[in-house]
C-alpha positions as CSV (number, residue, x, y, z in Angstrom):
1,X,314.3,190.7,273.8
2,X,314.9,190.6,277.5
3,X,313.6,194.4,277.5
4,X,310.2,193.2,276.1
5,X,310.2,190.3,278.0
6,X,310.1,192.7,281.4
7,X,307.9,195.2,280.0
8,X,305.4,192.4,279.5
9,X,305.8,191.3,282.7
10,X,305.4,194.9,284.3
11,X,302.0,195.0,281.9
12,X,300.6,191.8,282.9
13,X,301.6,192.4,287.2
14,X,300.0,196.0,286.6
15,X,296.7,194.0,285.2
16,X,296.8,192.0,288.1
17,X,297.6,194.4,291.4
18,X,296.3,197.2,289.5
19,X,292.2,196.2,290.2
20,X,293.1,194.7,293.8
21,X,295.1,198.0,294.7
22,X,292.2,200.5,293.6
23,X,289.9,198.2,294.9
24,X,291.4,198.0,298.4
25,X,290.4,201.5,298.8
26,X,287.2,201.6,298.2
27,X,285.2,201.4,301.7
28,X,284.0,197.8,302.4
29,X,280.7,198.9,303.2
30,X,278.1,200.6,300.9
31,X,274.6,201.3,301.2
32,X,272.2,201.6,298.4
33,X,268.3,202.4,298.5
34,X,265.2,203.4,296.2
35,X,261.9,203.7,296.5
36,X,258.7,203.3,294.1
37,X,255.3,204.1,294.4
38,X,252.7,201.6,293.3
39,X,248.7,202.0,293.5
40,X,248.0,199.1,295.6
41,X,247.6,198.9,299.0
42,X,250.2,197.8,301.6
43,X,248.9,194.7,302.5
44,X,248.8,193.9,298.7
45,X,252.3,194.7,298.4
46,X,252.9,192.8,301.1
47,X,251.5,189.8,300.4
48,X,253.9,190.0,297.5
49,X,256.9,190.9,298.8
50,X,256.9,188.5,302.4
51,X,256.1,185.4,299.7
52,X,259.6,184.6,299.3
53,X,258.8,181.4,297.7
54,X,257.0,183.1,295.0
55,X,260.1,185.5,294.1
56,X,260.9,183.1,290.9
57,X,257.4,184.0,289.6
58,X,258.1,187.8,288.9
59,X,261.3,188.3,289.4
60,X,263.1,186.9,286.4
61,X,266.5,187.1,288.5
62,X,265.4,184.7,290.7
63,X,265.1,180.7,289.5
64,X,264.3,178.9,292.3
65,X,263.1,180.4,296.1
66,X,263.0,177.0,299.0
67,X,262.7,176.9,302.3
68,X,265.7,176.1,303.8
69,X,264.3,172.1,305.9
70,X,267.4,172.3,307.7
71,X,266.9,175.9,309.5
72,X,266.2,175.1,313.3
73,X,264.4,177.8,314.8
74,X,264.8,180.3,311.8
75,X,263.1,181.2,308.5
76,X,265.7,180.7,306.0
77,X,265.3,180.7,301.9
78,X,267.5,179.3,299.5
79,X,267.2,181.9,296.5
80,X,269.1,180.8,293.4
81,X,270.2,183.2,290.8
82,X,270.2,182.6,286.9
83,X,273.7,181.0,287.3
84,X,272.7,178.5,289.6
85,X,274.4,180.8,292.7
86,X,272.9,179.6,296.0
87,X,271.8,182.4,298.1
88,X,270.7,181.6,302.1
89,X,268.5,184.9,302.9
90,X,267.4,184.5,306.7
91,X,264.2,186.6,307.5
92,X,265.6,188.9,310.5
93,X,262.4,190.9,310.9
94,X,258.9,190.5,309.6
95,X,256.6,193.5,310.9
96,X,252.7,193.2,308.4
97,X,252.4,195.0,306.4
98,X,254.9,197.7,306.1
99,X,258.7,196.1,306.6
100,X,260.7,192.9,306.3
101,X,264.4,192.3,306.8
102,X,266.4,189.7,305.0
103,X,270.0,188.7,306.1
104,X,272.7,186.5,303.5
105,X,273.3,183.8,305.9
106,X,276.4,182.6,304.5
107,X,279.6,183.4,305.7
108,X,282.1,182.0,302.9
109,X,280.9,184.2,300.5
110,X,282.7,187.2,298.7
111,X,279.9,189.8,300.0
112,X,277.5,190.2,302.7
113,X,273.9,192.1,303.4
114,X,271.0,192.9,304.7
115,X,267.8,193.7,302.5
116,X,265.1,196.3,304.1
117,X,261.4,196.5,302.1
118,X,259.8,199.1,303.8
119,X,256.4,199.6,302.9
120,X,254.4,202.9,303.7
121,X,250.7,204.0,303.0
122,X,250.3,207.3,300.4
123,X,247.3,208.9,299.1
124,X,246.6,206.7,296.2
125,X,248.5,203.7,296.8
126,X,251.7,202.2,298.4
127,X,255.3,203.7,298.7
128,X,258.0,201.0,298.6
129,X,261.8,201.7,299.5
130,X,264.3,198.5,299.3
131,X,267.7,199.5,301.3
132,X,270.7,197.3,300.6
133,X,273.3,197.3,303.8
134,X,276.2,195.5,301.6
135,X,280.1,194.6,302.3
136,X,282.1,193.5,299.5
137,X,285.4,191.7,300.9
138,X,287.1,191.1,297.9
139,X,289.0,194.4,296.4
140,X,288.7,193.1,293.3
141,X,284.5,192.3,293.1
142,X,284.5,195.7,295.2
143,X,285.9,197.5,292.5
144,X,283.6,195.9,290.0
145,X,280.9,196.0,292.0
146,X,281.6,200.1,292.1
147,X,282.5,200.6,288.5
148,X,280.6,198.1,286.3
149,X,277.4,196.9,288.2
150,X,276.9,199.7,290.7
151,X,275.6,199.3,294.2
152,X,271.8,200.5,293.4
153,X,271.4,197.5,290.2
154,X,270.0,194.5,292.1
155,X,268.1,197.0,294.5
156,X,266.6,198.6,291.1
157,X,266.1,195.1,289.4
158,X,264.0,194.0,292.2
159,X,262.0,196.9,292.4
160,X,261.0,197.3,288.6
161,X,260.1,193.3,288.4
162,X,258.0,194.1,291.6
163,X,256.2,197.3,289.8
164,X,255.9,194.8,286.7
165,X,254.1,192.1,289.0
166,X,251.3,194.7,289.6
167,X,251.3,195.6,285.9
168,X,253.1,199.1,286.8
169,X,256.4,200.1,284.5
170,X,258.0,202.1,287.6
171,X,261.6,204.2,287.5
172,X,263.2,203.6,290.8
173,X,264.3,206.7,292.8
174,X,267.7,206.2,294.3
175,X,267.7,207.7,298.1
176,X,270.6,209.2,299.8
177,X,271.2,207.6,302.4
């Protein structure tokens, strides 16, 4: 009985150290981009993407988008997600009508990142890429993060809902960075 009793043990501690030991060597750091085209002009994608308070509207990820009243001297959002997750994005950089960086301004969080739209003129249209600087701190949501979601989802999520705002079914291309 004792035999079994140990060998559960040894199952259960594996289940446990097992995901934070794989995760812990998986690099912190990861960077995931695509790109679509759409046929509207920057300035039209633009006026889309730099709307942060209009995010909830087409992308069904997003519930609520508010300016953060307490910011001082910076544009902060408060983006939540479907389960009510709060998510301070601080606009670092805001150049119309081809880029715009957003920051995760929260430090007690599990992740961090920085979100680059670039926007760039084509022959018929508009070429958007969406660049995802990300750190995952915790071993465990890196290695789930690596595994079951993958680095390129919410970057790919973001980018169909925004081809589906201008009426345009698009396949994101993943970049190498």
């Amino acid at each position: 009985m004792l035999k079994w009793v140990l060998i559960l043990l040894g199952l259960l501690a594996a289940l446990v150290a097992g995901p934070f030991v794989a995760g812990m060597f998986l690099p912190a750091r990861h960077v995931a981009s695509s790109s679509i085209t759409l046929p509207q002009p920057p300035d039209s994608v633009w006026a889309v993407i730099r709307d942060l308070g209009s995010y909830p509207d087409w992308w069904s990820d997003i519930k609520s988008s508010v300016p953060d009243e307490q910011a001082e001297d910076e544009e902060i959002w408060i983006q939540k997600d479907a389960q009510g997750h709060a998510l301070p994005l601080l606009v670092v950089q805001s150049a119309p009508p081809t880029l715009l960086v957003t920051k995760i301004a929260a430090e007690k969080l599990p992740y961090s990142g920085v979100w680059t739209y670039e926007i760039e003129q084509t022959a018929n249209g508009s070429r958007v890429t969406l660049t995802e600087d990300g750190e995952v701190f915790n071993p465990i949501f890196r290695l789930v993060a690596r595994l079951f979601l993958g680095h390129h989802t919410a970057v790919d999520r973001c980018l169909r809902a925004l081809g589906q705002r201008f009426g345009e079914q698009v396949v994101p291309k993943h970049n190498t960075p």
